[in-house]
C-alpha positions in Angstrom: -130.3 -23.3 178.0 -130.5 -26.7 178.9 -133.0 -29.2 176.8 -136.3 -30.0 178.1 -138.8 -32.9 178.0 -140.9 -30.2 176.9 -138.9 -29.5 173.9 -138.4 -32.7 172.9 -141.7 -33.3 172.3 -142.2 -30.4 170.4 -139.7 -31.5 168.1 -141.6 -34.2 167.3 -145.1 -32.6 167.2 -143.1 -30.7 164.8 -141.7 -33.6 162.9 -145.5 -34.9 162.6 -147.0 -31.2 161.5 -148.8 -30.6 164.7 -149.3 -27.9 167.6 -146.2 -27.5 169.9 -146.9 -27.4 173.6 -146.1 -25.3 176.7 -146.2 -28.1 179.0 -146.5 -31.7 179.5 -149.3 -31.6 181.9 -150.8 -28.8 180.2 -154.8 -29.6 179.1 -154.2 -30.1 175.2 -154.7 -33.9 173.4 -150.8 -32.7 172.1 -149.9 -33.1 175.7 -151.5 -35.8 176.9 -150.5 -38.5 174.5 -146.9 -36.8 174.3 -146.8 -37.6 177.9 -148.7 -41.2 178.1 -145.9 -42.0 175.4 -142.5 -39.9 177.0 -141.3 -42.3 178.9 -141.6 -45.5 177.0 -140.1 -44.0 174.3 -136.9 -42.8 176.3 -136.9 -46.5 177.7 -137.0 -47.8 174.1 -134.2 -45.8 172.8 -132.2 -46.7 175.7 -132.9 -50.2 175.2 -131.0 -50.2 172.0 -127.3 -48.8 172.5 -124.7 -49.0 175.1 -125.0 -45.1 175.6 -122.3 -43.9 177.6 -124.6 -40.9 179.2 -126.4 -43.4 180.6 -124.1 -45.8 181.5 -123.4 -47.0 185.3 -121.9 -49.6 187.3 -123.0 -51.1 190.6 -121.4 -53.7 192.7 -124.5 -56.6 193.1 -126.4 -57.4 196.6 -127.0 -61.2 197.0 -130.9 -61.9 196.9 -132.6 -64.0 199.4 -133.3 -66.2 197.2 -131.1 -69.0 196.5 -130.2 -69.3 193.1 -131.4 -72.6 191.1 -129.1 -75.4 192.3 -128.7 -76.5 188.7 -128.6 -73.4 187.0 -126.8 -70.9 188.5 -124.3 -69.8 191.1 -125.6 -66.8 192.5 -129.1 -64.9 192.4 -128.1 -61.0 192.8 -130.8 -57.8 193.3 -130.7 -55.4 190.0 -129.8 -51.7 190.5 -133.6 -49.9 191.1 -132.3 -48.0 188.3 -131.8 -50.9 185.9 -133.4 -49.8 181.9 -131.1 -52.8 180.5 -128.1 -55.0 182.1 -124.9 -54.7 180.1 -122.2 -57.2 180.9 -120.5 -58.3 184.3 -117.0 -57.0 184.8 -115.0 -58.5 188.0 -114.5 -56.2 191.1 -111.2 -54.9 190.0 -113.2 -53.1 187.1 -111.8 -55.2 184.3 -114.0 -56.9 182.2 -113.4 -60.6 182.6 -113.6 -63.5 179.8 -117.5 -62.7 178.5 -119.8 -64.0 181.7 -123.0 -65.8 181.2 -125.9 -63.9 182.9 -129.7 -64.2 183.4 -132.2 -61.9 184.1 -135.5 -63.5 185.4 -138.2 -62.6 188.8 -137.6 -63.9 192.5 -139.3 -66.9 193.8 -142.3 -64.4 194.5 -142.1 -62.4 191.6 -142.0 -59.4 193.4 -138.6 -58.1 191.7 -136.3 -58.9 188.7 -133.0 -60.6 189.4 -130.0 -61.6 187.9 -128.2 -65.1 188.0 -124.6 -65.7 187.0 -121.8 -67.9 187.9 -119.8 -64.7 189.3 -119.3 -64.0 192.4 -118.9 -60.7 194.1 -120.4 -59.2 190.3 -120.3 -56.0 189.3 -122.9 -54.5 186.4 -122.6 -52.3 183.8 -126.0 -51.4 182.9 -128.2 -48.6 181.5 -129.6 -47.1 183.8 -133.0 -44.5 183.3 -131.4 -40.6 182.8 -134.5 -38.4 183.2 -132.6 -35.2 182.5 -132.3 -34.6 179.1 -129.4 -32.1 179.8 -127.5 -35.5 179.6 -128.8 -36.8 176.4 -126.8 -36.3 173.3 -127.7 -34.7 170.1 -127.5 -37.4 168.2 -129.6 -39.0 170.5 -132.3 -36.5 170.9 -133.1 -36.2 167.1 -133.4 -40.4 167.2 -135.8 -39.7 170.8 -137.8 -37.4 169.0 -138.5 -39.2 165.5 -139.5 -42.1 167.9 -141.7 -40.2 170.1 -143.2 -38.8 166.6 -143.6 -42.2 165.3 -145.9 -42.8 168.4 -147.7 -39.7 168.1 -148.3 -39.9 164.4 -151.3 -42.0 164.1 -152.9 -41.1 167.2 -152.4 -37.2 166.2 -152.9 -37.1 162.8 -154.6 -40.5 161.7 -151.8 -40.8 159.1 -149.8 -44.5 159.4 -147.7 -43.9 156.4 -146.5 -40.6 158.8 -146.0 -43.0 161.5 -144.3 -45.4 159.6 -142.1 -42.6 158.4 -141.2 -41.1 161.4 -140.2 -44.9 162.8 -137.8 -45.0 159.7 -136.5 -41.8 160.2 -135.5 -43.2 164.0 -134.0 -46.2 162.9 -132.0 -44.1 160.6 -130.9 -42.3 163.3 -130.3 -44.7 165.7 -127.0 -45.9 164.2 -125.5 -42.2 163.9 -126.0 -41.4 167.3 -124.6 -44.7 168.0 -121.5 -44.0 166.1 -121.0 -40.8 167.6 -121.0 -42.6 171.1 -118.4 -44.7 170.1 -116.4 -42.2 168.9 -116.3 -40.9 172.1 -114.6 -43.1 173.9 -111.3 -45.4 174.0 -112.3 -48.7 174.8 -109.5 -51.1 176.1 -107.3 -53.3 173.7 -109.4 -56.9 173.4 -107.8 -59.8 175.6 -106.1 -62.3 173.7 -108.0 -65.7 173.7 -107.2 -67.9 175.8 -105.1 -70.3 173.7 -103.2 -67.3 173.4 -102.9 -66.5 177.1 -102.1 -69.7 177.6 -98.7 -70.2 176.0 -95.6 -70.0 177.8 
């Protein structure tokens, strides 16, 4: 059976001692802070890996805008979908020499945008999975100590539980992390450019 958002949370209703839930939107004070916190937490824990199950890539739209004179290049549109901006890779799909990038509102500050020196960019971002079907393991035991760090205080009126559960994240964090890593190949680093240089 696929995971649920449901069943995240009860894992960490759970993880705090409290009642589990049927539902999200289900009248209970378990399920309407786990759902007033969901979200943000999922956004958090994205925020703080390169996870590949939520990695995408998007060739960049120019923005109307023109891109500060001094500054910058070119002003591109982010991806709707856009949790965190990774690096720039070139249109062949190979990531370049590291590009400088900025991440700042339009001129009307209607809509975040990005500003680099590349042209024709291409992103590598995080981008916001709202299936947990995709998440890993790993990752959903960090999710759910974070969501119960959130909970904690509000729930049970217990910081040191709080401040727990947030430890018991960070702890985690790094495992899932590693796990990511593991799988995947990532290409050989290019030589620097002394390097390439020689003939």
């Amino acid at each position: 059976m696929p995971l649920s958002r449901v069943q995240i949370a009860n894992m960490a209703l759970l993880h705090i001692g409290d009642s589990t839930i049927e539902s999200l939107s289900e009248q209970s004070n378990e399920a309407l802070r786990a759902n007033i916190w969901f979200d943000n937490c999922v956004k958090e824990a994205f925020e703080a890996y390169d996870w590949s199950f939520a990695r995408r890539r998007a060739t960049l739209a120019l923005h109307g805008d023109d891109a500060p004179e001094t500054d910058w290049a070119y002003r591109y549109v982010l991806p709707s979908d856009c949790v965190m901006p990774l690096r720039l890779v070139n249109p062949s799909g190979k990531t370049a020499d590291k590009t400088a990038f900025t991440v700042e509102l339009d001129d009307d500050a209607a809509e975040r945008t990005l500003l680099t020196d590349l042209e024709d960019a291409v992103l590598v971002y995080t981008r916001e999975v709202t299936d947990p079907a995709f998440y890993s393991a790993t990752f959903v035991a960090a999710l759910s100590h974070l969501l119960a760090a959130r909970l904690a205080y509000a729930n049970t009126a217990k910081r040191t539980l709080a401040s727990d559960q947030y430890g018991l994240y960070m702890s985690f964090l790094p495992l899932a992390a590693a796990n990511n890593f593991n799988g995947e190949t990532p290409d050989k680093p290019r030589e620097a450019e002394w390097i390439r240089g020689r003939t």
